[in-house]
VEXFIRO-981111 format. One record per residue: residue number from 1; x, y, z of N, C-alpha, C, O in turn. Coordinates in steps of 0.05 Angstrom, whole numbers. Atoms other than C-alpha are relative to their C-alpha. Layout:
REM VEXFIRO-981111
  num     nxx     nyy     nzz    caxx    cayy    cazz     cxx     cyy     czz     oxx     oyy     ozz
  NUM       X       Y       Z       X       Y       Z       X       Y       Z       X       Y       Z
...
This chain:
REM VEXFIRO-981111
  num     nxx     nyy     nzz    caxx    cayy    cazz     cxx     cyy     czz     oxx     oyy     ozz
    1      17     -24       0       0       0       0      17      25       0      17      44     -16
    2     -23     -30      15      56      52       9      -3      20      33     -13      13      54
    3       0     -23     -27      62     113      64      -5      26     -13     -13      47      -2
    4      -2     -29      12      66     165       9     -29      15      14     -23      33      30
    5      21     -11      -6      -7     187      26      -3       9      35     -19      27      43
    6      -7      -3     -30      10     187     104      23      17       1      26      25      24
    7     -17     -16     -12      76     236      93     -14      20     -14      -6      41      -3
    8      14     -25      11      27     287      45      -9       9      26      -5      33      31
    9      15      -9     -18      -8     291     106      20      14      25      18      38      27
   10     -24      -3     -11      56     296     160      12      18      -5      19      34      12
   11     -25     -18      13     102     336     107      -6      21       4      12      34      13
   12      11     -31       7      65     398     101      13      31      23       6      55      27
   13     -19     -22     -17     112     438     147      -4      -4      25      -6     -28      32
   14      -3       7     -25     108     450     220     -27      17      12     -32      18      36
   15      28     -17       3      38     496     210     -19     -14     -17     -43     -14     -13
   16      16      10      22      13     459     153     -10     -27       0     -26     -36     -16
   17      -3      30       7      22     386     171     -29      -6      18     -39      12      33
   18      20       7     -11     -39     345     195       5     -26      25      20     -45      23
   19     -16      24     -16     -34     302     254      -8     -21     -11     -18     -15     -33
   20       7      24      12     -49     225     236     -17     -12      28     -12      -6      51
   21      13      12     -25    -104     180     280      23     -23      12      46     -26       5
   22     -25      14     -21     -69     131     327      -7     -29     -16      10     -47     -17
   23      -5      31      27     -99      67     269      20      10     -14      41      -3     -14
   24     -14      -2      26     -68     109     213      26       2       6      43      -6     -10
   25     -31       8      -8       0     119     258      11     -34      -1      31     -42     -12
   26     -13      21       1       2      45     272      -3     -18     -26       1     -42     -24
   27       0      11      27      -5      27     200      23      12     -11      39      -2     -23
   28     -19     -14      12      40      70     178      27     -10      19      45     -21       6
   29     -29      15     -14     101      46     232      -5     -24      -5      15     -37      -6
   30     -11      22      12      80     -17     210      12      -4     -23      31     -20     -24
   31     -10      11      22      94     -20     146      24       7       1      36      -7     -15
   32     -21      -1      -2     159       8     163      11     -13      16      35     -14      11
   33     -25      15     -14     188     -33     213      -9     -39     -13       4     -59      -8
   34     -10      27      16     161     -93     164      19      -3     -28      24     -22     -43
   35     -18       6      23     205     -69     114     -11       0     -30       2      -5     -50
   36       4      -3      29     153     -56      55       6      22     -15       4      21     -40
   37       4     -26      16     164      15      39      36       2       1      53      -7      16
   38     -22      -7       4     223      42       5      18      16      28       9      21      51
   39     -15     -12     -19     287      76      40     -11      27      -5     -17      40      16
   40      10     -33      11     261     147       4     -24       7      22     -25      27      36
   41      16       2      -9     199     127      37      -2      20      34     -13      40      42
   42     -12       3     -30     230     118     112       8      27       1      -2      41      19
   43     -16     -22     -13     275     178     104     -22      32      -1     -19      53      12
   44      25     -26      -1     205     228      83     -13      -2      23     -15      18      37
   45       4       3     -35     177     202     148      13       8      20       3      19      40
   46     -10      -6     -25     229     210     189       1      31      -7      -7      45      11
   47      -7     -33       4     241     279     169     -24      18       5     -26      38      19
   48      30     -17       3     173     302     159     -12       1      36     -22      22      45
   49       7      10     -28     158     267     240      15      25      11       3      42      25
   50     -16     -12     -20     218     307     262       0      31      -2      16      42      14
   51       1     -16      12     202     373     230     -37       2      23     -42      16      42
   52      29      -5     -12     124     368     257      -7      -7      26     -25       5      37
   53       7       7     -21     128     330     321     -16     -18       9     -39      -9       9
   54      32      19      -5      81     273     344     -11       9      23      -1      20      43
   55      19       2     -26      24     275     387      -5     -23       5      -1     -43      -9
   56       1      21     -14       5     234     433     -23     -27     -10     -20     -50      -1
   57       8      20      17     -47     193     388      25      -8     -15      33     -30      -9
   58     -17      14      11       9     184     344      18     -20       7      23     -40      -6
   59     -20      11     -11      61     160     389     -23     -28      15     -18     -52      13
   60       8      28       1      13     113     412     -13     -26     -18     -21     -49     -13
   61      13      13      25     -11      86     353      30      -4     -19      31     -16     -40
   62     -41      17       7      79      75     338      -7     -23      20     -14     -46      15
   63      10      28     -19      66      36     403     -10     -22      -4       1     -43       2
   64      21      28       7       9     -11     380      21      -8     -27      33     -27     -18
   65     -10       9      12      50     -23     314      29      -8      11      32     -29       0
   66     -22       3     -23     123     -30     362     -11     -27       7      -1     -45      -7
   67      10      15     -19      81     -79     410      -9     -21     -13      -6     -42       0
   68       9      22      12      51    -124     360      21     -16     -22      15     -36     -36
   69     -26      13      12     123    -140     327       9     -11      12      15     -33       4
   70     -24      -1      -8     165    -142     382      -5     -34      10     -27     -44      12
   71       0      22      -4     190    -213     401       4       2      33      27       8      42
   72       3     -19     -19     162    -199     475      15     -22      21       9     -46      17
   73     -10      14     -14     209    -227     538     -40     -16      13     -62      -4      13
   74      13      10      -6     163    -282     566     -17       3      34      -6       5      56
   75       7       5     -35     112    -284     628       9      -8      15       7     -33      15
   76      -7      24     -27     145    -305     694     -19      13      28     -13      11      52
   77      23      -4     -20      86    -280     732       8      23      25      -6      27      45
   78     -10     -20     -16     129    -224     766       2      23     -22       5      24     -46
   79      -9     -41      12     137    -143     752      28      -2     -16      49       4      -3
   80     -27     -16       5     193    -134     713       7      28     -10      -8      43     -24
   81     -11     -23       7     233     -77     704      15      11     -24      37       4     -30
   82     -10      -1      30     244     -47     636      16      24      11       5      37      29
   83     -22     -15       9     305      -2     630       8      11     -27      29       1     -36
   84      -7      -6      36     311      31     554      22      16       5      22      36      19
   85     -30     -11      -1     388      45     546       5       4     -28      11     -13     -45
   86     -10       1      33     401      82     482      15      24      -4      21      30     -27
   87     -10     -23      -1     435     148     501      26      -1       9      38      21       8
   88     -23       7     -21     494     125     537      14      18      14       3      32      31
   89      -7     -18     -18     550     163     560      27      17     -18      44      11     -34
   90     -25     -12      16     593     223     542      13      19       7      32      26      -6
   91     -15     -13     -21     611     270     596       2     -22      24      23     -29      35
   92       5      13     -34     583     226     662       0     -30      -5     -13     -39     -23
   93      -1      30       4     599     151     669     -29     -17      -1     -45      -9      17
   94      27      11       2     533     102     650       3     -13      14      22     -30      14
   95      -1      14     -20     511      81     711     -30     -17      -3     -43     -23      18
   96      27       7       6     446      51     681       1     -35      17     -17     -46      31
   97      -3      26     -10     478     -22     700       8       0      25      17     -22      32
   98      -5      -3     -30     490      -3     770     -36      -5       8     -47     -21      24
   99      28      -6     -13     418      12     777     -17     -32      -8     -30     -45       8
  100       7      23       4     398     -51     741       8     -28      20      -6     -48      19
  101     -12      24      -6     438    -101     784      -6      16      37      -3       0      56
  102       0       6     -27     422     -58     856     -41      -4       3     -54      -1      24
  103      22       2       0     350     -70     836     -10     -34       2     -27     -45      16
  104      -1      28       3     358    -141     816      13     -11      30       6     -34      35
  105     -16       9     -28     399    -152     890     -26       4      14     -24      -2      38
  106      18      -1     -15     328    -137     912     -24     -24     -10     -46     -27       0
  107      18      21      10     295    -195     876     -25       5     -15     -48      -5     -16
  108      27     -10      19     266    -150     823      23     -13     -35      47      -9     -39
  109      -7       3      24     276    -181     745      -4      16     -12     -26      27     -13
  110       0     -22      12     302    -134     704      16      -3     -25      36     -17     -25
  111     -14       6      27     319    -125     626       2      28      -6     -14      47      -3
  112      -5     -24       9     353     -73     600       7      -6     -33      22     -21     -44
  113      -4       9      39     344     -68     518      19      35     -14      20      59      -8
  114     -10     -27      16     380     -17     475      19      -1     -23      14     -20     -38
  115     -20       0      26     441      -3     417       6      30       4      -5      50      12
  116     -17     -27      -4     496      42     410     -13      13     -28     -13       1     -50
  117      13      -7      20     458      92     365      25      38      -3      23      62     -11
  118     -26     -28       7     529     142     366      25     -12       0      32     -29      16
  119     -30      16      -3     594     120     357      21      11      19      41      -2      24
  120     -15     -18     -23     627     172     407      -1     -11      22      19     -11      36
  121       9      -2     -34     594     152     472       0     -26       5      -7     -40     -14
  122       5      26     -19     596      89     517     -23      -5      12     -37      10      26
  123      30       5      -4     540      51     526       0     -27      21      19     -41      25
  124       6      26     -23     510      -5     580      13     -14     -10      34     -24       1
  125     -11      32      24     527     -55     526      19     -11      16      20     -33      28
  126     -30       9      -6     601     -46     543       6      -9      28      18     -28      38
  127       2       3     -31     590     -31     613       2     -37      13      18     -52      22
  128       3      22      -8     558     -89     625       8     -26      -7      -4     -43       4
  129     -11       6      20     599    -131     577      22     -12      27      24     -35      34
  130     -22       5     -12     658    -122     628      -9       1      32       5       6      51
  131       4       9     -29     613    -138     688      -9     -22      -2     -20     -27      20
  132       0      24      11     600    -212     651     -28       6      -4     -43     -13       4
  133      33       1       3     528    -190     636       4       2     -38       7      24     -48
  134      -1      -4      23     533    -209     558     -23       1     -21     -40     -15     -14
  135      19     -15      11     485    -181     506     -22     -30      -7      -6     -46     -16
  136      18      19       2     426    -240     497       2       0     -29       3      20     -42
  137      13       5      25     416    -275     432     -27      -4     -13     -37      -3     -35
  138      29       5       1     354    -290     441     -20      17      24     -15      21      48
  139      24      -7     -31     288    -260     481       2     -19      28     -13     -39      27
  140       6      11     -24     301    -285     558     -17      -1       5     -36      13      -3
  141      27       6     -22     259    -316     606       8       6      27      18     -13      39
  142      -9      -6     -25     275    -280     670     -13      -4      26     -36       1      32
  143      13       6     -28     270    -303     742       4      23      14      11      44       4
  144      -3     -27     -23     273    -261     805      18      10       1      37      -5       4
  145     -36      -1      -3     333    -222     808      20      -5     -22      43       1     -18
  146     -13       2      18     359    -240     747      -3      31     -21     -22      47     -24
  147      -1     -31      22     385    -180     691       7       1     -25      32       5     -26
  148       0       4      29     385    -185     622      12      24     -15       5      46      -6
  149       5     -20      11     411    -141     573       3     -17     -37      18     -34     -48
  150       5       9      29     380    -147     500       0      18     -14      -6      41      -8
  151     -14     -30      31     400    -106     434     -24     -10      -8     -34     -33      -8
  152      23     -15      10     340     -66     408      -5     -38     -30     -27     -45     -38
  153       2      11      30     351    -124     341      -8     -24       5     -15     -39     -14
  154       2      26     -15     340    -183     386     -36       4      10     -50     -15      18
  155      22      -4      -4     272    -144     399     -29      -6     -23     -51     -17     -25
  156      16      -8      21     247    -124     340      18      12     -21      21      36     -19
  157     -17      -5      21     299    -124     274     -10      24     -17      10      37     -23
  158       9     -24       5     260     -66     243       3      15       8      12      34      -5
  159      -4     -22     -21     257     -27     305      37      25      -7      44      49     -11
  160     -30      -3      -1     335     -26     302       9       9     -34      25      26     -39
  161      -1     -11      30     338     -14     227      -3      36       5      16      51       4
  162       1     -21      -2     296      51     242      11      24      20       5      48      22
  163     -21     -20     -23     347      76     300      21       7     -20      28      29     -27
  164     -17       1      19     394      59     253       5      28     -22      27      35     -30
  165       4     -25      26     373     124     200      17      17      12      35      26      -1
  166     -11     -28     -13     397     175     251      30       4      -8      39      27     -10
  167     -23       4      12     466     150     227       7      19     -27      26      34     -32
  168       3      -5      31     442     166     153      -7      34       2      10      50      -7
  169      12     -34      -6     408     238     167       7      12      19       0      36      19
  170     -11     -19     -26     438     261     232     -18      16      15     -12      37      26
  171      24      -5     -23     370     270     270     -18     -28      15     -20     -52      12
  172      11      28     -22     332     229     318     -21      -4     -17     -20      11     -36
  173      37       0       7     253     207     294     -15     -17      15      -2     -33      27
  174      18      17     -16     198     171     329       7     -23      14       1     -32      36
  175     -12      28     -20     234     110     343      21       5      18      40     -11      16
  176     -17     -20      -5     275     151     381      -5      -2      32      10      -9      50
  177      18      -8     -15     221     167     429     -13     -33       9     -13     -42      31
  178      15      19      -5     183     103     422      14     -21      18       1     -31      36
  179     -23      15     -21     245      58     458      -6       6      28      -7     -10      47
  180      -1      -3     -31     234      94     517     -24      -3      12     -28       2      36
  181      27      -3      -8     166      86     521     -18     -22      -5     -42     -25       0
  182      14      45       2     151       3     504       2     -17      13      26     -18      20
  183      -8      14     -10     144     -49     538       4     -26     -19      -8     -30     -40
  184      -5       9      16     172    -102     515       7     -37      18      25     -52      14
  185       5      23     -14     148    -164     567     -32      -6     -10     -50      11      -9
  186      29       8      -5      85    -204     554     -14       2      30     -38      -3      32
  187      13       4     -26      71    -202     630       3      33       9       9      52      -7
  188       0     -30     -12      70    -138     675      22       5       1      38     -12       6
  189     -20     -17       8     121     -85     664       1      18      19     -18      19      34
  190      -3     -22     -14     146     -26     702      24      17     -19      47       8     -22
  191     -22      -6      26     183      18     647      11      31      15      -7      47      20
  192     -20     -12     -10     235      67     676       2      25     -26      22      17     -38
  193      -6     -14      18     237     122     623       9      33      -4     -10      49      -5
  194     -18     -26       5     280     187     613      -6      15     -15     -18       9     -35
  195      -3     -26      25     284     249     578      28      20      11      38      27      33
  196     -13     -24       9     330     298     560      -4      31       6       9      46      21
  197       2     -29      -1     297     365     548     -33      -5       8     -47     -24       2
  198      31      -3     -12     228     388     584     -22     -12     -25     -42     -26     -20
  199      20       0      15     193     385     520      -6     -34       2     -30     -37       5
  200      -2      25       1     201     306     519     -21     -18      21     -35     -38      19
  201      12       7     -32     173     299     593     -28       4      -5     -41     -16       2
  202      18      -5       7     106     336     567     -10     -22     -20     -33     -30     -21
  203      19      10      19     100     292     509       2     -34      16     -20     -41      26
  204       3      21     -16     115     222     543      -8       7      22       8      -5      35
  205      17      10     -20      73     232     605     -26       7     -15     -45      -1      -1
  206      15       1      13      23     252     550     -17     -31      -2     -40     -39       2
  207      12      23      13      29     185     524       2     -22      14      -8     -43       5
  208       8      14     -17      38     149     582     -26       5      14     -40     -12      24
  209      37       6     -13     -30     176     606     -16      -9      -8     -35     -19       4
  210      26      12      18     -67     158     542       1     -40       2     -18     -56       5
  211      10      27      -1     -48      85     543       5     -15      29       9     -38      35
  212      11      14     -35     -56      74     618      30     -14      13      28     -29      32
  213     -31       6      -1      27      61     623       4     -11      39     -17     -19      48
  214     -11      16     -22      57      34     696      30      10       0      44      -5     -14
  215     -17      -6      14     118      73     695      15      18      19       3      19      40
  216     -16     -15     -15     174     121     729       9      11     -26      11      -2     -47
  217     -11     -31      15     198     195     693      14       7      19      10       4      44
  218     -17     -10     -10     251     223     707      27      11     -24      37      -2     -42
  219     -26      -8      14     311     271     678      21     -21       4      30     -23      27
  220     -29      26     -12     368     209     677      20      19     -12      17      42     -20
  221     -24      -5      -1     433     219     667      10       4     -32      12     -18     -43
  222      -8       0      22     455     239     600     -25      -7     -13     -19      -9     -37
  223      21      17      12     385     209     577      -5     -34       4     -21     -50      -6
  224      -4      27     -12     403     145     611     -22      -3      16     -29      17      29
  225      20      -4     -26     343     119     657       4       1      26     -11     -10      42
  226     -12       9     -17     383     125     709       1      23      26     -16      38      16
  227       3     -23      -7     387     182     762      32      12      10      50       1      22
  228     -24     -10       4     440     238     757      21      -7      27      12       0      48
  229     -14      16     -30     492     206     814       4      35      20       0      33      44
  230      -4     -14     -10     506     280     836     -20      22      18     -13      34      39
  231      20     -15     -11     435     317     847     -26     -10     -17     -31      -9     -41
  232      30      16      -6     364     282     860     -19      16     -23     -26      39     -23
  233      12     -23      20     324     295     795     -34      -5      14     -37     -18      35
  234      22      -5      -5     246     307     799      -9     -32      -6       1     -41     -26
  235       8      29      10     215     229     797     -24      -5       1     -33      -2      24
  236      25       1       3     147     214     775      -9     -26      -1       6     -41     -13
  237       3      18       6     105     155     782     -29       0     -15     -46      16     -10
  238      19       6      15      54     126     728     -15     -23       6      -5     -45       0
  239      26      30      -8      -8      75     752     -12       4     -20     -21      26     -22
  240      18      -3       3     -44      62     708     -10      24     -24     -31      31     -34
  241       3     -31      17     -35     122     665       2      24      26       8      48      21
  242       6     -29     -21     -43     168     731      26      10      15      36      -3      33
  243     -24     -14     -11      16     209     750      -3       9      19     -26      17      26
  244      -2      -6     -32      43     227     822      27      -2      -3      39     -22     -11
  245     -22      -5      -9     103     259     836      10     -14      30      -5      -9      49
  246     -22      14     -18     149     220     886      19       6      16      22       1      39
  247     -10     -12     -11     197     255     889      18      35     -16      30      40     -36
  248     -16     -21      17     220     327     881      28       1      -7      43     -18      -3
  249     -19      -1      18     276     358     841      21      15      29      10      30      45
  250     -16     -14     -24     341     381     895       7      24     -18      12      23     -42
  251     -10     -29       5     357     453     886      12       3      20      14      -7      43
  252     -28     -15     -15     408     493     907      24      -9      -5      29     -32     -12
  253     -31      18      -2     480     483     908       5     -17      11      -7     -21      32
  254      -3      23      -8     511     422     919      19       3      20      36      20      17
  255     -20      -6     -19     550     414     982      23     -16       0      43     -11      12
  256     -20      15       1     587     363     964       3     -24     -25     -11     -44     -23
  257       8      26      34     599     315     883      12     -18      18      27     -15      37
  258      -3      31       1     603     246     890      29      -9     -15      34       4     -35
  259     -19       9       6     669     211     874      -5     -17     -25      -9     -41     -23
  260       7      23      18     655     184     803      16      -4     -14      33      14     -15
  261     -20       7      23     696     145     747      -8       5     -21     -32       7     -28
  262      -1      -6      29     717     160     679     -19     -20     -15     -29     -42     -12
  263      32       7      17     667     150     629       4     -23     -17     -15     -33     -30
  264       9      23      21     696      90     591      -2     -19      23       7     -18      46
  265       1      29      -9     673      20     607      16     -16      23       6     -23      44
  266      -5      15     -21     716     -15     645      11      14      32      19       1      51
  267     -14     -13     -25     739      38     701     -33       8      11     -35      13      35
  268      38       3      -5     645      45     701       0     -26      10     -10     -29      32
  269       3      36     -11     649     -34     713      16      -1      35       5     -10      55
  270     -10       2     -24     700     -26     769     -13      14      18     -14       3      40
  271      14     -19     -16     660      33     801     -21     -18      12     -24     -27      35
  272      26      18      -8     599      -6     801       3     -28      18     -14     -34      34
  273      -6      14     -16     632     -64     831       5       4      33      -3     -11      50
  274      -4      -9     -22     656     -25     890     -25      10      14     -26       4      38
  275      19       2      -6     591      -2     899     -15     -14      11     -26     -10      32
  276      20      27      -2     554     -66     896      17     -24      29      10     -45      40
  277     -26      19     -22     616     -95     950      -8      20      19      -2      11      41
  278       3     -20     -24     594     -29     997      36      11       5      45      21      26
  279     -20     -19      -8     663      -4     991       3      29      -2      16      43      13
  280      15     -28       1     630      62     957     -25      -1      11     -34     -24      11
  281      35     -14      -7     558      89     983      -4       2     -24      11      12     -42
  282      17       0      24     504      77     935      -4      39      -2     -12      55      16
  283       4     -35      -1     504     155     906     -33       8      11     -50      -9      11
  284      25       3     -12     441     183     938     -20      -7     -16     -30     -29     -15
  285       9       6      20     403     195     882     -16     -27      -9     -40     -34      -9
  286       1      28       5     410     129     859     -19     -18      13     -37     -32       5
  287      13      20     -23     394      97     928     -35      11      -3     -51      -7      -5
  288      27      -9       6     324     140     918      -6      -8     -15     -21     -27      -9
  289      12      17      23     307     117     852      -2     -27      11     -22     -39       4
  290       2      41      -4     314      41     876     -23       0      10     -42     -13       1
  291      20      -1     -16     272      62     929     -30       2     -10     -47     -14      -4
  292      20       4       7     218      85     895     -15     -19     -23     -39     -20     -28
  293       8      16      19     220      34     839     -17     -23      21     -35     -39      19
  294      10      37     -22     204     -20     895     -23       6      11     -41     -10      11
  295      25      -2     -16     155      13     932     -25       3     -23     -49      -2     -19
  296      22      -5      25     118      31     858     -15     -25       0     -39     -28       0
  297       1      28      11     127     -45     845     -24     -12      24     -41     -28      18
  298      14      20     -28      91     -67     924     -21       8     -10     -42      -6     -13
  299      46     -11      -7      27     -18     912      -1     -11     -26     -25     -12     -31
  300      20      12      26      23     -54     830      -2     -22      12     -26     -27      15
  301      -2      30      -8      36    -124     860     -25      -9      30     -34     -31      36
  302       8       5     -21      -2    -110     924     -33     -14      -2     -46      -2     -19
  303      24      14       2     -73    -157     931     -22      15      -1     -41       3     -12
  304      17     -10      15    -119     -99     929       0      20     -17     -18      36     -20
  305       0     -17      29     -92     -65     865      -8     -15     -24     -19     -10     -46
  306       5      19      19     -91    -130     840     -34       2       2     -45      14     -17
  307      21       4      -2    -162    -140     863     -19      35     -20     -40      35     -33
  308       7     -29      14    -178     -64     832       7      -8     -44      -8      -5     -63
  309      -2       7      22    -152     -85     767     -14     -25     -19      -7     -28     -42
């Protein structure tokens, strides 16, 4: 069938363009992450997306086409913890696998999916690479406590195709956005998801309210879902679609930075080890985020939310 008639509508500038319904979005990211429409196709999409902006029908209607590809980690009848790692690191060391493994020491299963989508910056991958956590070939089946990390291509080979463009055109586009915002378990999820710049935070709790999401916001670290090790960002929680701040943002000057390591891989692996051994203090930060991921996880898991649901 084609997309051409879906970027007439899109292209038309950043005044002119029309938004798309949340069927005609997930028709249209399908046929692109099945690979029918040309590259010309792909690259008038992405351009035209990144030029106009999605709304929150749209982005959920990438979702439902995302969600009905992806090859989804299996039910083990527990919450897991999604982690989307695709920003890595390029001033501040990625401490995304710190947070993964002091979450997992609490007997929460947790997968962290992503791909180096820059060739400059250090990513979990490596991180975790040189803490023996090696990249999955296949969709895991995770028990309690156990931590996965799976490349975006192991998800959904399309998906990773269309990260892939930013390479080609040197801008982000919808799938960009959509990573941080999928789940990507058949069973119950708790998705950890970051932004960058304010505008980001507006449009994902948008679209976590429309499709009823289960979820933690928060400024991470470089765009990492992780929280800045130096000063406590603002952390939001999602039931359900319904947002509730957690915890505020620290202001003021800092009285004192945190002792952290250089930003490549293996001197991040050693940090995190010392950490995880209690020879460093968990940065505060950090220790807060855990905190509130667990207590999010008791009130979804708890018998009368279940019974509410």
């Amino acid at each position: 069938m084609g997309i051409s008639h879906y970027i007439k509508d899109i292209g038309r500038g950043k005044d002119g363009a029309r938004a798309l319904t949340r069927e005609q979005s997930a028709d249209l990211l399908g046929q692109v992450l099945d690979g029918t429409v040309t590259d010309l196709e792909v690259g008038g999409f992405c351009l035209a997306m990144r030029i106009k902006g999605e709304t929150p029908d749209e982005m959920a209607g990438f979702l439902d086409a995302a969600h009905a590809r992806l090859h989804k980690l299996p039910d083990n009848g527990l919450t897991t913890v999604v982690l989307p790692s695709y920003n890595g690191a390029r001033k501040l060391p990625v401490l995304t696998p710190l947070l993964a493994l002091l979450l997992a020491r609490q007997g929460v299963p947790v997968v962290v999916h992503g791909t180096a989508t820059e060739d400059r910056r250090v990513f979990a991958s490596a991180v975790f690479s040189e803490l023996g956590v090696l990249p999955a070939a296949q969709v895991p089946r995770l028990a309690a406590g156990e931590v996965a990390f799976v490349p975006t291509e192991v998800l959904c080979p399309g998906l990773k195709r269309l990260l892939d463009v930013r390479r080609v055109v040197g801008l982000r586009n919808p799938a960009h956005s959509l990573v941080k915002l999928m789940n990507p378990c058949a069973g119950p999820a708790f998705i950890v998801g970051s932004y960058t710049h304010p505008e980001y935070a507006t449009s994902m709790a948008a679209t976590w309210a429309l499709t009823g999401a289960h979820a933690m916001l928060l400024r991470g670290t470089e765009g990492e879902p992780v929280a800045d090790a130096r000063r406590t960002p603002r952390m939001e929680i999602f039931r359900e679609g319904e947002r509730t701040e957690v915890q505020p943002q620290q202001d003021g000057p800092l009285a004192q930075l945190p002792s952290l390591p250089t930003v490549d891989a293996a001197h991040s692996a050693e940090y995190i080890r010392a950490v995880l051994n209690g020879s460093i203090p968990i940065p505060t930060p950090i220790a807060l985020q855990v905190e509130h991921i667990l207590r999010a996880l008791e009130h979804h898991d708890s018998p009368a939310h279940a019974h509410a649901l």
